[in-house]
N, C-alpha and C positions, 0 to 999 in steps of 0.2 A: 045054689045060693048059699053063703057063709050062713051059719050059727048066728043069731042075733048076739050071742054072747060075744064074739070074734067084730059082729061089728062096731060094737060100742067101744072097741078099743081106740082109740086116739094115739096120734105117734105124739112123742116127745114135743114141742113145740119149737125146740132150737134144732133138729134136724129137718134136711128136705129144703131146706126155703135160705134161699140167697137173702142175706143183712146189710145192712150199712153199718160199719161199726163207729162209734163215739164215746169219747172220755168223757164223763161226768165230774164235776164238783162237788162234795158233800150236801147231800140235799140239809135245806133247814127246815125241821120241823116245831122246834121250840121242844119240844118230850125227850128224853132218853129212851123211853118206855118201846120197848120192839113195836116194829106197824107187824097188824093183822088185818085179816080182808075186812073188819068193818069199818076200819080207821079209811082202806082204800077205796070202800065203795061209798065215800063222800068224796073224793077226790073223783073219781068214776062219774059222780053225778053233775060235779061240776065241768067236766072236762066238756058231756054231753050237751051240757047248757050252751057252753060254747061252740061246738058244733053245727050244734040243730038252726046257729044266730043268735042267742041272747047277747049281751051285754058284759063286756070285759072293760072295767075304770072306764066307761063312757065311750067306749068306741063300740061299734057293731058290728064281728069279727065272724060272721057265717059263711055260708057257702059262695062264691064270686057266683060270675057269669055262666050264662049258658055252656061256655066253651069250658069251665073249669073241669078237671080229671073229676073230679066229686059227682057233677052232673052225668056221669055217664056210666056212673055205678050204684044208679040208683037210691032210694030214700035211706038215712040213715035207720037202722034197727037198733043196737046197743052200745054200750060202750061197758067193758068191765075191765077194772083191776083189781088182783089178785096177786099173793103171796105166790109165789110157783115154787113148789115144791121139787125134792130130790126124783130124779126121775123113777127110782123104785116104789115112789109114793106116787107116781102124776097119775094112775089109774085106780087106786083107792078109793072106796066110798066117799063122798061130799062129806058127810059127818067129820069121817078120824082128818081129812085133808082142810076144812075150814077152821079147827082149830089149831093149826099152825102158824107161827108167828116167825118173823126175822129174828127171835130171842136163840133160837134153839137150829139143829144142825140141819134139821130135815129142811130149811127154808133156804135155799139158793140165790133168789134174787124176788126181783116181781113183774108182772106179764100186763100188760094193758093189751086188749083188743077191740078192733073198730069195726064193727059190723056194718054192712050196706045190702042193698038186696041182693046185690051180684060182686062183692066183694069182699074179703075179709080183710084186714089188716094188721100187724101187729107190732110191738114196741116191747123188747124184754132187759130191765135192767139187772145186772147181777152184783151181787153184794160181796162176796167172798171167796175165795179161794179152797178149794178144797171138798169132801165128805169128812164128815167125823171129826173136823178138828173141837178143841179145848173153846168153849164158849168163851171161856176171858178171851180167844184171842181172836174174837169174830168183832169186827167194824157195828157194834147194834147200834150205836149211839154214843154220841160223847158229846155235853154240853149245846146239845136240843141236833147235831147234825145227824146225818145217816146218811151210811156210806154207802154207794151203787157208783161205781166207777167205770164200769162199762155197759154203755147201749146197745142193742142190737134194734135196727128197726127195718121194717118191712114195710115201707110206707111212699105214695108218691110226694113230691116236694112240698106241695101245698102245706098235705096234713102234717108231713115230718116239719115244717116248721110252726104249727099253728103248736103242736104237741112239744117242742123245744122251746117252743116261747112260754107253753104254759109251765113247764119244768122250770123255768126265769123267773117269771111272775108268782108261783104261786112257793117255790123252796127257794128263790134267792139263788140259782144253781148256773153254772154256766155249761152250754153243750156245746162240743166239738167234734168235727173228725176227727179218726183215726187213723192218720196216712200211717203206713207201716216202710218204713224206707228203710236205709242202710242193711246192715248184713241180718234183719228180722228174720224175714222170709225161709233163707237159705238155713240158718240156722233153727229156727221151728219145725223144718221140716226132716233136718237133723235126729234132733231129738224126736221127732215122733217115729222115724227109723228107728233110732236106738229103741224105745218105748217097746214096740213093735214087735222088737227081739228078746224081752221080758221073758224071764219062765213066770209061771204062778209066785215060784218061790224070791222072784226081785234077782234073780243071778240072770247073766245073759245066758239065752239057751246055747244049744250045739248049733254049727251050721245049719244043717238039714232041718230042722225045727224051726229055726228062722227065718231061712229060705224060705220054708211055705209057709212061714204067717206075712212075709209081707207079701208076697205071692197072690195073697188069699186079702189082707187085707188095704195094700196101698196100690195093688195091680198097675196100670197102665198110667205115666207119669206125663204129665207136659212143664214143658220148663220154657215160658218167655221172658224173652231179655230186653232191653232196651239202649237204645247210646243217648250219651249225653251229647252230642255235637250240633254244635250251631252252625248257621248255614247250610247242614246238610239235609234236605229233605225227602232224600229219595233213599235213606236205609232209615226206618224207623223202628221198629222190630224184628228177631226171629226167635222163631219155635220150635224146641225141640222134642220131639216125640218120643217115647222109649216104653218100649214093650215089658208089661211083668215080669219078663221071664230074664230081661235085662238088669233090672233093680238088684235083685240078691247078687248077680255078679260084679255089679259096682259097688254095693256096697265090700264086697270080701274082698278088692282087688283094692280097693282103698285103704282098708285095715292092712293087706299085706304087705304094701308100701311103706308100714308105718303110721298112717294116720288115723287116731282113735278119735278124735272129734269129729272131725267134718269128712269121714270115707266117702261119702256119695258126691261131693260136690266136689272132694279134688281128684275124684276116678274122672268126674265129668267130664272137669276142666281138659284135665291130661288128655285125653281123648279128645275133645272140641281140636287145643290147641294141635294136636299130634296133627288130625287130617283137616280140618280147617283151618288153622293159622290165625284163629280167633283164640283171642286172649280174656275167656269171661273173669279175671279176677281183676281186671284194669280197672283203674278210676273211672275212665268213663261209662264202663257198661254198667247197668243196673236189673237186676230180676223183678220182673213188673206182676209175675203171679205163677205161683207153681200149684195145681192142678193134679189130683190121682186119685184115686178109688175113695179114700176116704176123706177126703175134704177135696175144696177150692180156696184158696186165698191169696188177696189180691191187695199190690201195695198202696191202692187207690183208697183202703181201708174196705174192704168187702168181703166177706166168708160163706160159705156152704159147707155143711157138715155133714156128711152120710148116714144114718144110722147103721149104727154097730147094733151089732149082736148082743144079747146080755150077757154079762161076765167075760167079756171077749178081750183079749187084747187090746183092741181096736176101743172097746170102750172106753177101757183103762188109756188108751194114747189119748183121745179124742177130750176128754177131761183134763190131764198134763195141758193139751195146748190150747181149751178156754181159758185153764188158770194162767198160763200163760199170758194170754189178751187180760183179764183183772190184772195182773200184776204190774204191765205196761200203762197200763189204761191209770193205774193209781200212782206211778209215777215209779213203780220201782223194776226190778233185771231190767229189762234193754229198753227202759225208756227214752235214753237218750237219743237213741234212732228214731223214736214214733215222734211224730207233732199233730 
C-alpha cells in the first residue's frame, strides 16, 4: 500500500479527463477587484441552490425525470468553486492556496465541481495566457468584466446546460463551442512538435536529442481525416496510424526537403500522396482529430491532455498548446478558423 503522503496527491485537474471546449464572453461582475474563493463560494452556493431544485426568476429548474442522466448518479453532495491555481501550487497547503486571487500569476483560471454520490463532474474556466507574465497584462478586470475565455467542461448535456445558462443569467456571458476547424489542428500539432524539440536553453536540440523527446513524449500518432463530399456516403473517414519510431523520421525528412514550418504534415502528405494517390492538402479533405501520447484533439472542439512530467518538455509543450486554446478562444492567432 502507497504512503498516505503519496496518496493525498491529486493529479492536476485539466490532465486525464476528456473536455468539451467553449469560448466565453467576459463574465460581468460589476467589481474590477480580482475573484477569490470567497467571492466564488456564493456563486458555489447559488449554483447548488439551483441544482438541488430551488428557484431561478420563477421557474423551478431541478432535477427532471426519473429517466434524467442526474437520477442515476445519485444524490447531489457538493458543489464548489474555486480559484485553480498554477499547477506547481495545486498540491500546497489549503492555507498559502485560499489566499490566491485572479489579481496575481499564480491564479490560472477557476474550477467549479459537481459532486454526486457516484459521480464527479467538472467545469474549468481559464483566464490567461501564460506563467509569470507582467500583472498589467493579465485580463483581471476592466470596467466590472472578467475575462475567462475558454471553458473546459466535463459534464453530461443536462448539467453543461443548466451551468451555461447560469454563466448567462448570473455574468451576462455568452457560451459556445469551440469547433476547431480549418488548418488549427494540423498546425497545433506542429508547434507542439517543434515545442518538443526545445533544449532547456529555447534553441532547437541536435537530432538525437529530439528524436528521443518526441519518441518519449508524442509516441504513437493517429491522424483522422475527413471528405467533404456530398452524395457520398460510403467513404466517410480514414485513419492513419504511425508508429513513435516513425514521427522523428517524418519530422527530419520534412525539414530536409526544405520545410521549416509544417515538416510532419508535408513528409505526411508526400508519402499519403506517393503510395495512396490521396491528396490530404485538397479542399475537400479535412483533419477531424490528431491523437498521440500526449494529448487528443478533436475538431468537434474536444481535448485530452496527458500529464507530463514535471519540468519536462512535454510540460512546457502542453502549456504553449492551452495557451493556444485562450488565445483562440479570445479571438486572437487563428481564431479565424475556430467558430
Amino acid at each position: 500500500m502507497a504512503p498516505a503522503a503519496e496518496q493525498s496527491i491529486e493529479p492536476y485537474p485539466l490532465y486525464n479527463t476528456t473536455f468539451t471546449l467553449h469560448r466565453v464572453s467576459p463574465l460581468y461582475t460589476g467589481s474590477n477587484l480580482p475573484l477569490d474563493n470567497t467571492t466564488l463560494q456564493r456563486h458555489a452556493r447559488r449554483f447548488r441552490d439551483i441544482l438541488a431544485g430551488d428557484v431561478l426568476r420563477g421557474v423551478r429548474v431541478g432535477l427532471g425525470t426519473e429517466d434524467d442522466v442526474h437520477a442515476r448518479v445519485g444524490a447531489l453532495q457538493s458543489v464548489t468553486w474555486q480559484v485553480l491555481v498554477e499547477e506547481d501550487l495545486w498540491n500546497m497547503d489549503e492555507e498559502t492556496t485560499t489566499k490566491i486571487t485572479m489579481g496575481h500569476g499564480a491564479g490560472k483560471g477557476m474550477m467549479v465541481q459537481v459532486a454526486y454520490e457516484k459521480m464527479l463532474y467538472r467545469a474549468i474556466l481559464l483566464g490567461h495566457q501564460g506563467s509569470g507574465q507582467d500583472e498589467s497584462m493579465l485580463d483581471v478586470g476592466q470596467d466590472g468584466f472578467q475575462h475567462f475565455p475558454l471553458l473546459l467542461t466535463r459534464m453530461p448535456a443536462s448539467l453543461r446546460e443548466m451551468f451555461t445558462d447560469f454563466l448567462a443569467t448570473t455574468f451576462d456571458a455568452r457560451v459556445a463551442i469551440l469547433h476547431l476547424t480549418g488548418p488549427y489542428l494540423p498546425t497545433t500539432f506542429e508547434r507542439y512538435i517543434s515545442d518538443c524539440c526545445m533544449g532547456g536553453d529555447g534553441e532547437e536540440a541536435g537530432l538525437v536529442e529530439s528524436s528521443k523527446s518526441l519518441r518519449k513524449t508524442v509516441k504513437d500518432v493517429q491522424v483522422l481525416i475527413g471528405f467533404d463530399l456530398p452524395n457520398v456516403a460510403s467513404l466517410q473517414t480514414i485513419e492513419f496510424h504511425l508508429s513513435q519510431e516513425d514521427i522523428p523520421r517524418l519530422v527530419h525528412h520534412g525539414k530536409k526537403i526544405g520545410d521549416m514550418e509544417s515538416p510532419f504534415m508535408n513528409a505526411l502528405s508526400g508519402f499519403v500522396k506517393t503510395h495512396l494517390a490521396l491528396d490530404l492538402k485538397h479542399e475537400k479533405i479535412r483533419i477531424l482529430r490528431i491523437a498521440c501520447g500526449a494529448f487528443v484533439l478533436g475538431a468537434e472542439g474536444r481535448i485530452k491532455l496527458t500529464e507530463p512530467t514535471v519540468q519536462s518538455a512535454q510540460m512546457r509543450s502542453t502549456w504553449n498548446l492551452v495557451d493556444g486554446l485562450i488565445g483562440i478562444a479570445k479571438g486572437g492567432g487563428m481564431g479565424n478558423d475556430a467558430t
